[in-house]
C-alpha positions as CSV (number, residue, x, y, z in Angstrom):
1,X,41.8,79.9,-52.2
2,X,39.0,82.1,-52.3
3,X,35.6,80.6,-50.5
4,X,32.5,80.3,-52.9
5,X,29.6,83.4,-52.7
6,X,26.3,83.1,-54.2
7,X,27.0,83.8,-58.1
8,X,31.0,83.5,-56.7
9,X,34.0,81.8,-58.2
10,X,34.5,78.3,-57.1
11,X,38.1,77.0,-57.5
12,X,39.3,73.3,-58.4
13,X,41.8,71.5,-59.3
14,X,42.7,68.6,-61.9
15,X,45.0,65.9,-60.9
16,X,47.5,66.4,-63.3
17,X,47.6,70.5,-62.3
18,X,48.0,69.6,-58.6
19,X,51.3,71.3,-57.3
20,X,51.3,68.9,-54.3
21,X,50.3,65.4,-55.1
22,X,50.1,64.6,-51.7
23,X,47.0,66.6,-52.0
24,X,45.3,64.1,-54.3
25,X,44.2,60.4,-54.3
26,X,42.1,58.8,-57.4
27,X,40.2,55.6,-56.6
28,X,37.4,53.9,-57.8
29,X,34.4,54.2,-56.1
30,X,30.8,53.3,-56.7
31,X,28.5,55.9,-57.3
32,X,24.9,55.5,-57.5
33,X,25.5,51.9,-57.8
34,X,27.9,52.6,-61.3
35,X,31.8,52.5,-61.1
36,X,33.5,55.7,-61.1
37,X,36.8,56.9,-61.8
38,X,37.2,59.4,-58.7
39,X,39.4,61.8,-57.8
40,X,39.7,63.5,-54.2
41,X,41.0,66.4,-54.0
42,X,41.5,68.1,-50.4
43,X,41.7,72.0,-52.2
44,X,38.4,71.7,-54.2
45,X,35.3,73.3,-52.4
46,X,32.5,71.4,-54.1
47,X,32.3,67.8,-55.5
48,X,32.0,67.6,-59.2
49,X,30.5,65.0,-62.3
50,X,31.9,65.1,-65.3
51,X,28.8,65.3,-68.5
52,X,29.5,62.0,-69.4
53,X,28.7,60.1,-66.3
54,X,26.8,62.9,-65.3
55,X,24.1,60.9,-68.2
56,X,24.6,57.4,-66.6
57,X,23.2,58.7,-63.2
58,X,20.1,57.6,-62.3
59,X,19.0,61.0,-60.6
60,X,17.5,63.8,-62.3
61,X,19.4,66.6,-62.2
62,X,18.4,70.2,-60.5
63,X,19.2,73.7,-61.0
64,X,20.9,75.7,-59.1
65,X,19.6,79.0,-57.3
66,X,22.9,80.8,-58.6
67,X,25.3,80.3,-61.7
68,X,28.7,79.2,-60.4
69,X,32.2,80.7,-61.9
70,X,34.4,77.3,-61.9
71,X,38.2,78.7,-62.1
72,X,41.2,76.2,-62.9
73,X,44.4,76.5,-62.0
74,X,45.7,77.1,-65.4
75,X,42.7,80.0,-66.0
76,X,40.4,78.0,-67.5
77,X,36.6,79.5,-66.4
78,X,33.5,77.1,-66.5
79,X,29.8,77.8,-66.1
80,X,27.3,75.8,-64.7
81,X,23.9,75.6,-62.5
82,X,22.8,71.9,-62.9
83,X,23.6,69.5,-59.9
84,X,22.9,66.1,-59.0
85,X,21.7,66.2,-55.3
86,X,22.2,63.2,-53.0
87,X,24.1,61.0,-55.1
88,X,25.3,58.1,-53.0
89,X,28.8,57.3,-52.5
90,X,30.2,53.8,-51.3
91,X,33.6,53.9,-49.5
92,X,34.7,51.5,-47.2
93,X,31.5,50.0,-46.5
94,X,29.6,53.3,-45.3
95,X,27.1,55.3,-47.8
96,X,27.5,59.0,-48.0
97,X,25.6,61.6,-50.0
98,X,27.1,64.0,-52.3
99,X,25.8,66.8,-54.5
100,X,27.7,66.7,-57.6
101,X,28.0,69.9,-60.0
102,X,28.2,68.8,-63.5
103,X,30.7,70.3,-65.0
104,X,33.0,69.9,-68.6
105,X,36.2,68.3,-66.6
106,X,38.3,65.9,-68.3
107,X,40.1,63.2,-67.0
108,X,37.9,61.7,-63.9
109,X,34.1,61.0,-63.9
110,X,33.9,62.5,-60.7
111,X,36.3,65.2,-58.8
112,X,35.2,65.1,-54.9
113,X,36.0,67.9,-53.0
114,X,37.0,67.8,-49.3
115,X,37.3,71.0,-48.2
């Protein structure tokens, strides 16, 4: 997997590409107080939003200092520089940040990454 450089190529995966399922877990999680259908994925190297929730967030999305080259598994290349920064995740009780990237995936309203 090839690490993300400023202007770099950023690699993810969709649940139904994953080779080893063990890698993935979906859930539903709260996110910015709205119900999300998440996936976790330990390979990806950034967290993202898909555009549809990405319009549900309360936050106002920011742009990014450099455009990011999102490669799936299957060749598929997307484009982006807009992320929502500190969006708040609730999982088992605790409250964690995440930046998410929005991005045109399909399938989940959020992909976390966990890398």
């Amino acid at each position: 997997m090839e690490r993300p450089q400023a202007g770099g190529r950023v690699f993810y995966l969709e649940g139904e590409e994953e080779e080893n399922p063990t890698a993935t877990i979906s859930s539903t999680l709260a996110i910015n107080h709205l119900y999300a259908h998440v996936l976790f994925n330990s390979c990806a190297t950034h967290s993202f939003v898909n555009l549809v929730f990405a319009k549900k967030l309360a936050s106002k999305p920011d742009e990014m200092d450099v455009q990011l080259y999102v490669t799936t598994p299957l060749g598929s290349t997307y484009y982006t520089n807009i992320v929502f920064k500190s969006c708040t995740i609730k999982l088992e009780g605790r409250v964690l940040p995440a930046d998410l990237i929005q991005l045109d995936i399909q399938g989940w309203d959020i992909i976390l990454g966990m890398d």
